[in-house]
C-alpha positions in Angstrom: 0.0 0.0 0.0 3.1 2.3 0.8 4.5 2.0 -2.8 0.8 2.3 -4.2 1.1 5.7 -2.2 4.1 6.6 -3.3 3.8 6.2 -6.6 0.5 8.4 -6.4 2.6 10.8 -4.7 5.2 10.8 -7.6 2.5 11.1 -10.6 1.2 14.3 -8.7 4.0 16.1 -8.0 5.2 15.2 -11.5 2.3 17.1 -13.2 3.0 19.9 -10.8 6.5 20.5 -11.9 5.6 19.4 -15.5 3.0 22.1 -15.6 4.4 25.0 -13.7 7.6 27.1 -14.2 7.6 28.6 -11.4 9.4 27.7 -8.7 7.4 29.2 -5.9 4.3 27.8 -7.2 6.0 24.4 -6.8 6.5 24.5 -3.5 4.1 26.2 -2.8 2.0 23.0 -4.0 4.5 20.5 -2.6 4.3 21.8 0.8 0.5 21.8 0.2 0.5 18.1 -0.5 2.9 17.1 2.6 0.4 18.2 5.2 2.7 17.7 8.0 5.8 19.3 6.1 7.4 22.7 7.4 9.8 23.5 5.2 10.9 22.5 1.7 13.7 24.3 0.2 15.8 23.4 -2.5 19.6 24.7 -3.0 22.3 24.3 -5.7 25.9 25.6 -6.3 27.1 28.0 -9.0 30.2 27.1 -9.8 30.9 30.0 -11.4 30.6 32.3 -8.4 31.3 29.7 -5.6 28.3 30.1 -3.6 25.2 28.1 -2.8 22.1 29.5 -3.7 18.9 29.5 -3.0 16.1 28.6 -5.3 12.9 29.7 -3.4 14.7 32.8 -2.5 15.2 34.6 -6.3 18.4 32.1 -6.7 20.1 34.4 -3.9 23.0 33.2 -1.8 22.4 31.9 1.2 24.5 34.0 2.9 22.5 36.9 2.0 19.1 34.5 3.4 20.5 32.9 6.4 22.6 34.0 9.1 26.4 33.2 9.2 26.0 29.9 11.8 23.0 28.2 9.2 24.7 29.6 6.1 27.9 27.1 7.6 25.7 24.7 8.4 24.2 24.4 4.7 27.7 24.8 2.7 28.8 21.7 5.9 26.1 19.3 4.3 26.4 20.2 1.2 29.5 18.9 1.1 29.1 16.1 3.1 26.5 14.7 0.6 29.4 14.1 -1.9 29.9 11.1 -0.1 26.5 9.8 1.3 23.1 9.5 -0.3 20.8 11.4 2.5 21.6 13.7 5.5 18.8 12.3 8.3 19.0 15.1 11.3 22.1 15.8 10.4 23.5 13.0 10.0 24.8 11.4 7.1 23.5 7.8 5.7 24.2 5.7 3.1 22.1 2.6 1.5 19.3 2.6 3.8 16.9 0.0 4.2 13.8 -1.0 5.7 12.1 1.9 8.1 14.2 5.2 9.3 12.7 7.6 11.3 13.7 11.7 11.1 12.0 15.1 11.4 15.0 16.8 8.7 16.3 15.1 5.4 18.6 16.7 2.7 18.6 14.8 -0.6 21.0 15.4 -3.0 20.2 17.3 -6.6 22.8 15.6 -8.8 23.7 16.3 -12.2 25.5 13.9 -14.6 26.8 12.0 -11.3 28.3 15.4 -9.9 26.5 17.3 -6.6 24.6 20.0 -8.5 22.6 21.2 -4.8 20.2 19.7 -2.3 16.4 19.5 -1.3 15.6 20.3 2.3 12.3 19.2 3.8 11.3 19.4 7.8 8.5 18.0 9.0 6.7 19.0 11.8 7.9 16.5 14.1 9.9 12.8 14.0 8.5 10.3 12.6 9.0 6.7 10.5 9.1 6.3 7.0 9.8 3.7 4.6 13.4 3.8 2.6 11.1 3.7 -0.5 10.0 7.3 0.5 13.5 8.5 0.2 13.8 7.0 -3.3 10.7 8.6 -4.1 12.6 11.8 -2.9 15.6 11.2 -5.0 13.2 11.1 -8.1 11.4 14.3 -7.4 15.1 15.6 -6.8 15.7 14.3 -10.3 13.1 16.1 -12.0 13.8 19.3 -10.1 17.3 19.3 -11.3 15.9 19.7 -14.9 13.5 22.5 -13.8 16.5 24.2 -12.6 18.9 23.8 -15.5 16.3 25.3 -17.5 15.8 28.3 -15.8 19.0 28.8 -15.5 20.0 28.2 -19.6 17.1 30.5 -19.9 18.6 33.4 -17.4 21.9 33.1 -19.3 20.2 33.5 -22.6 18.5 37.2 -21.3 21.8 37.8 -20.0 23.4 37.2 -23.4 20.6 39.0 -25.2 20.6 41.9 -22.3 24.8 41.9 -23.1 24.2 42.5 -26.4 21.4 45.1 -26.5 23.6 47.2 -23.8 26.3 46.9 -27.0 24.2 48.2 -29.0 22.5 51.0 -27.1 26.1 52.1 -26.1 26.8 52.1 -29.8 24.0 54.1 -30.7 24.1 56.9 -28.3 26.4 58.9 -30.9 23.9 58.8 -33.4 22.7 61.9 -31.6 24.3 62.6 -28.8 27.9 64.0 -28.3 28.5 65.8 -25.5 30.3 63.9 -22.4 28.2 65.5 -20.1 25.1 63.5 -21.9 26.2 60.4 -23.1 28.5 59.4 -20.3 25.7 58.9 -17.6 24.0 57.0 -20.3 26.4 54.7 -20.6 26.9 54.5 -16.9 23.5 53.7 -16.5 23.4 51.2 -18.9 26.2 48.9 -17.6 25.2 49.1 -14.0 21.8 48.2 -15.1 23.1 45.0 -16.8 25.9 44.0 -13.9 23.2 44.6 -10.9 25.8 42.4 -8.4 28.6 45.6 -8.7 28.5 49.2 -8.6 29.9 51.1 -11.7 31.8 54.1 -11.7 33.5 55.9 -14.8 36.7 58.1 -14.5 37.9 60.7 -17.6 41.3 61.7 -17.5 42.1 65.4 -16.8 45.8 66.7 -16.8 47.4 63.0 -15.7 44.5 62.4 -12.9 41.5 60.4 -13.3 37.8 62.6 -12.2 35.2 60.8 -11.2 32.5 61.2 -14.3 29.6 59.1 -12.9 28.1 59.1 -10.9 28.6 61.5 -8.0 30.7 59.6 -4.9 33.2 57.1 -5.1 34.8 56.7 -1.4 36.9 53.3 -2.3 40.6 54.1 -1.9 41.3 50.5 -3.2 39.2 51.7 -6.8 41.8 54.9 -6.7 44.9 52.9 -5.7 44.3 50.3 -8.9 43.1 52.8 -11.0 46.4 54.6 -10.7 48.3 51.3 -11.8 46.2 50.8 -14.8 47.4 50.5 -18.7 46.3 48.7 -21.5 44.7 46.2 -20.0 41.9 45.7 -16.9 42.9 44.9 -13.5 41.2 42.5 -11.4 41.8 43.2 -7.3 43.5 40.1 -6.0 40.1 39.4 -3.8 38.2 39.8 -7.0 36.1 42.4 -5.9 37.2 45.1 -8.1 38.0 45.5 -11.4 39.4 48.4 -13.2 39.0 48.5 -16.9 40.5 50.8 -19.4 39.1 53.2 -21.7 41.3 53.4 -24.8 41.3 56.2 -27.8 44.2 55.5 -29.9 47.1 54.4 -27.9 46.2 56.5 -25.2 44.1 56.0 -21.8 41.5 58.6 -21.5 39.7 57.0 -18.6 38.1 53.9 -17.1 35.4 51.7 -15.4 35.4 50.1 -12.2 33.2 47.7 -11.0 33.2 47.4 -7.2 31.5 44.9 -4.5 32.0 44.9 -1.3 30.3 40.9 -1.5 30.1 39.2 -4.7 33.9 38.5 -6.5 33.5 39.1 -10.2 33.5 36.3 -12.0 35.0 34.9 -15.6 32.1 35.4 -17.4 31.1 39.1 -15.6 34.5 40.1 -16.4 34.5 39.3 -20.2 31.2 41.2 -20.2 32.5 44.1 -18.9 35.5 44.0 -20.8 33.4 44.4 -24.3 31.0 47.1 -22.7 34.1 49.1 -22.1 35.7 48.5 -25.3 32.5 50.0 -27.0 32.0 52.5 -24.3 35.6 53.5 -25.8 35.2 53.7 -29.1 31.5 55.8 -28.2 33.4 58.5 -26.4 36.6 59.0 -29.0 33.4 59.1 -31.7 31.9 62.1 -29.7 35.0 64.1 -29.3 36.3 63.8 -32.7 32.3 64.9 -33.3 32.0 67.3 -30.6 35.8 69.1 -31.9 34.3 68.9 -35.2 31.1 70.7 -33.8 33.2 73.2 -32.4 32.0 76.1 -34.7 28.9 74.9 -35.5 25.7 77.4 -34.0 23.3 74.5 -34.4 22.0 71.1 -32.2 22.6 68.5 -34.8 18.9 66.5 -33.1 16.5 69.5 -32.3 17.8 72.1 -34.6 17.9 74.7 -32.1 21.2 77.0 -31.2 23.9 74.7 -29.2 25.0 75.4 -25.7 27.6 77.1 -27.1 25.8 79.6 -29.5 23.7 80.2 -26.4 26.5 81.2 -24.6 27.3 83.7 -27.0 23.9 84.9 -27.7 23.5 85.3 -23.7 26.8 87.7 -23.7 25.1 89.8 -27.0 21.6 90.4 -25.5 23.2 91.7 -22.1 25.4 93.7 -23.4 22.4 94.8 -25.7 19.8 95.1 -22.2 22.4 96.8 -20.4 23.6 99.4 -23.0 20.1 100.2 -24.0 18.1 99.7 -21.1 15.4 97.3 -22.7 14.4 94.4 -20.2 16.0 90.7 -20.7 14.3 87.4 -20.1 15.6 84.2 -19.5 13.8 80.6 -18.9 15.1 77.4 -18.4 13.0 74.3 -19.4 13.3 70.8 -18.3 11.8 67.9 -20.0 9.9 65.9 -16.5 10.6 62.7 -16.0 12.8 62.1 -19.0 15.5 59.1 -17.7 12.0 56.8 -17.4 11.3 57.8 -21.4 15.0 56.5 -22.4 14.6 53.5 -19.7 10.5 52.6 -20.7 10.7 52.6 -24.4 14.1 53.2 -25.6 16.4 55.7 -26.6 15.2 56.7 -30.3 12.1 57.7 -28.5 13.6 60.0 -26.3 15.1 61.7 -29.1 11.9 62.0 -30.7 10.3 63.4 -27.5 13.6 66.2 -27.2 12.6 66.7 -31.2 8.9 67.2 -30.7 9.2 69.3 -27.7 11.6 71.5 -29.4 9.3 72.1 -32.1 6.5 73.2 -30.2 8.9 75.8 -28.0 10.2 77.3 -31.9 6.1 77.2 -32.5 4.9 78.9 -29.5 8.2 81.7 -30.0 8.6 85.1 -31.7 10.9 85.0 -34.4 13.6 87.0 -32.7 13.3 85.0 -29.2 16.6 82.5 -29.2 15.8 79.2 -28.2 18.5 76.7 -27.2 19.1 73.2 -26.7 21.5 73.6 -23.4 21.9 69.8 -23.0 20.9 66.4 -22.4 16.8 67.4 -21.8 17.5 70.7 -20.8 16.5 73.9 -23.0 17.1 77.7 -22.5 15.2 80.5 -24.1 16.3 84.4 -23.9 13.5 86.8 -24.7 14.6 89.9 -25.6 12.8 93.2 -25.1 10.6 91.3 -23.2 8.9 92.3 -19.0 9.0 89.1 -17.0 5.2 89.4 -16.8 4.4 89.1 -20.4 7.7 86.0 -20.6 4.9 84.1 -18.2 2.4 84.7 -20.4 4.9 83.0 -22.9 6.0 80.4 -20.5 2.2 79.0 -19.2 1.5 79.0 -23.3 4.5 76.6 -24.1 3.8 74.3 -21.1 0.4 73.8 -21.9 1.3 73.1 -25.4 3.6 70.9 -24.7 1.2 68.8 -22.1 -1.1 68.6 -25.3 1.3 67.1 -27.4 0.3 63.5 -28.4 4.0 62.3 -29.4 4.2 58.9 -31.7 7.2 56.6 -31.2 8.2 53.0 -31.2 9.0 51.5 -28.6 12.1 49.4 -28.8 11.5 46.8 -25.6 8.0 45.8 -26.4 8.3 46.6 -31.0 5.2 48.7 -30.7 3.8 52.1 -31.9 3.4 54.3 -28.8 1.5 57.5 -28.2 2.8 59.3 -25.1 3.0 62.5 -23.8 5.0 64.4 -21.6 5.4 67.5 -19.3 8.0 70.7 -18.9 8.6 72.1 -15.7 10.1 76.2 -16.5 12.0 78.7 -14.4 11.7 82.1 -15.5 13.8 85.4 -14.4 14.2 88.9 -15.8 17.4 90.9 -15.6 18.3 93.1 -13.0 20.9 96.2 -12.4 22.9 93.6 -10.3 23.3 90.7 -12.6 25.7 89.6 -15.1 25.3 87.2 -17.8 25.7 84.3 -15.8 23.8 85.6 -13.2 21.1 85.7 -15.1 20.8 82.3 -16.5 21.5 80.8 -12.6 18.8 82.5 -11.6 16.7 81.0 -14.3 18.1 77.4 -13.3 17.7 78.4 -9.8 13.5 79.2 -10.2 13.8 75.4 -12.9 14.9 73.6 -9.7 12.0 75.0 -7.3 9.8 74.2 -10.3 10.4 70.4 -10.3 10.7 70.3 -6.6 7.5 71.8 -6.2 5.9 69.3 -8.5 7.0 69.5 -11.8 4.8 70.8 -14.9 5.0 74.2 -13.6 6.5 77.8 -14.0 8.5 79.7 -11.3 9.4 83.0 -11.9 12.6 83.6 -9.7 
């Protein structure tokens, strides 16, 4: 009658895993059919980063689950059960027969004969079973190893294809994009978004010492102390937490990436990843500074079509001296695209670049013909209204962010290869020039009244 049972037992739990691909579901339904069971977990080792994981825990490592004592204790029977065929309370046991009684059994997960991980199940209390159980146990193991291996081959495969469309975003970033202060925090984003286990941080050279680029705090003397050694080639730390990889124009080293844990060592495979990102991440950056040098006397934002950052610099030093000499008022907003980073994250970068195209259209619409609009950078525009009070500039500015807000903008979006209509907001600060100001003065008072605008809520005009 046992073996009746058990093969009923087998059948069942057999459709479950054949059925469901979720591993929480399973359990969930194992520990459902076990009345009396407590606990089922079920564990395996990566190789490639030396830890046990956990499978009912998002494949974490049981260190990061468990505290240090029952973290030892797991990695203790693990390997213990190279050599036996169960772990009963703690002990280990090999060819059992007849009736063995136990509240705790680890059986192994085995994979082409090697130790692969281990199921855990505690019952609520002692109790006899029949050896035949345990060999039903070592056949639900069986199955379970499959389950895993094909989650896992499937995880690598997004990995490969999230490796490759990080290449290929990097790449495309200079399609439209050239300035470091843009493209570089793109980048950065992009590779700590694929290696989630390390932080990232990017250092340009400047006069012989590396700056920190992105992002804004890097505290590690170890990243600074290898960083200072590096050439040609990456650097791993000898506890194979850090790694320091090169960027290379030409023959010369114009910066680097460093990937930093304070847990998790880098691994073969997380280093050869890196290692191409950075390569491509190189040859990115030299392609926007010979394009930026080129650039260097052009008026004109190659993607909107509006006056550069530098043209607006140079406009901003004529209309002064203009307002000043003549004593006309002087206007100057600042515009910021809301919420732009989840536009570039949600549907891609080409529609980001539509949405920085769209939105400067509707600010040359909504604009006199002798107003200067400018692209400053990254999402960021600046407008200088000449001959213009700051009461009837607010009249200008509530116009344009309305407009904008009404703007139906069509795109594809790259992640999901769909049309998408979306829309999007502008948050303004607004300023008029004073006795007291300068040039500069003037536009930081317009970025000073932007900044209040988005903390205050966004899609909104302060008028500093």
């Amino acid at each position: 009658m046992k073996n009746i049972d058990e093969l009923k037992m087998l059948s069942y739990l057999s459709n479950i895993i054949n059925s469901k691909s979720d591993i929480l579901e399973i359990v969930s339904e194992i520990k459902n059919y076990f009345r009396k069971l407590k606990e089922f977990n079920i564990f395996f080792y990566d190789y490639s980063t030396k830890k046990l994981k956990d499978a009912v825990n998002n494949f974490s490592p049981v260190e990061d689950m468990f505290d240090e004592t029952a973290a030892g204790s797991l990695y203790s029977n693990f390997l213990k059960l190279s050599n036996c065929d169960y772990i009963l309370d703690g002990n280990a046991k090999i060819a059992l027969s007849g009736t063995v009684s136990f509240k705790t059994v680890l059986v192994p997960l085995r994979l082409s004969g090697s130790l692969f991980g281990m199921l855990e199940l505690t019952f609520e209390q002692k109790e006899d079973y029949e050896t035949t159980f345990l060999k039903s146990l070592e056949i639900l193991a069986n199955q379970l190893v499959l389950l895993l291996q094909n989650i896992l081959l499937k995880e690598r495969i997004q990995i490969n294809s999230d490796f490759y469309d990080a290449l290929k975003n990097i790449a495309k970033i200079i399609e439209t994009q050239y300035e470091l202060n843009y493209i570089i925090p793109l980048i950065g984003e992009m590779i700590d978004k694929f290696v989630s286990n390390h932080l990232i941080y990017i250092f340009i050279k400047q006069n012989s010492e590396y700056k920190l680029f992105w992002p804004n705090d890097c505290r590690d003397k170890k990243v600074y102390e290898l960083m200072n050694t590096i050439k040609n080639e990456y650097i791993i730390s000898e506890d194979r937490r850090i790694g320091i990889f090169p960027l290379i124009c030409g023959q010369n080293v114009m910066g680097c990436i460093a990937a930093r844990s304070t847990i998790d060592k880098l691994t073969p495979q997380e280093i050869g990843y890196i290692n191409q990102l950075t390569k491509q991440s190189s040859a990115t950056i030299e392609r926007a500074n010979v394009y930026a040098e080129a650039l260097k006397h052009a008026t004109m934002d190659a993607l909107t079509g509006l006056n550069n950052r530098r043209q607006f610099e140079i406009r901003l030093k004529q209309e002064f001296a203009s307002a000043t000499r003549q004593k006309h008022p002087l206007c100057a907003m600042m515009i910021d695209i809301d919420f732009f980073k989840k536009i570039n994250d949600t549907y891609g970068h080409a529609a980001g670049d539509k949405v920085l195209k769209t939105v400067a259209g509707v600010i040359k619409e909504q604009l006199r013909e002798y107003d200067i609009p400018s692209r400053y950078g990254g999402e960021e525009f600046c407008i200088l209204l000449p001959q213009t009070k700051v009461e009837e500039a607010n009249i200008v500015a509530q116009r344009l962010r309305k407009a904008v807000e009404k703007t139906v903008i069509e795109t594809y979006d790259e992640k999901n290869s769909e049309n998408k209509k979306i829309s999007v907001t502008i948050s303004l600060g607004l300023t008029q020039l004073n006795e007291k100001d300068s040039a500069e003065n003037l536009y930081m008072r317009a970025d000073k009244a932007l900044y209040e605008a988005k903390e205050r809520g966004r899609n909104r005009v302060i008028v500093g």
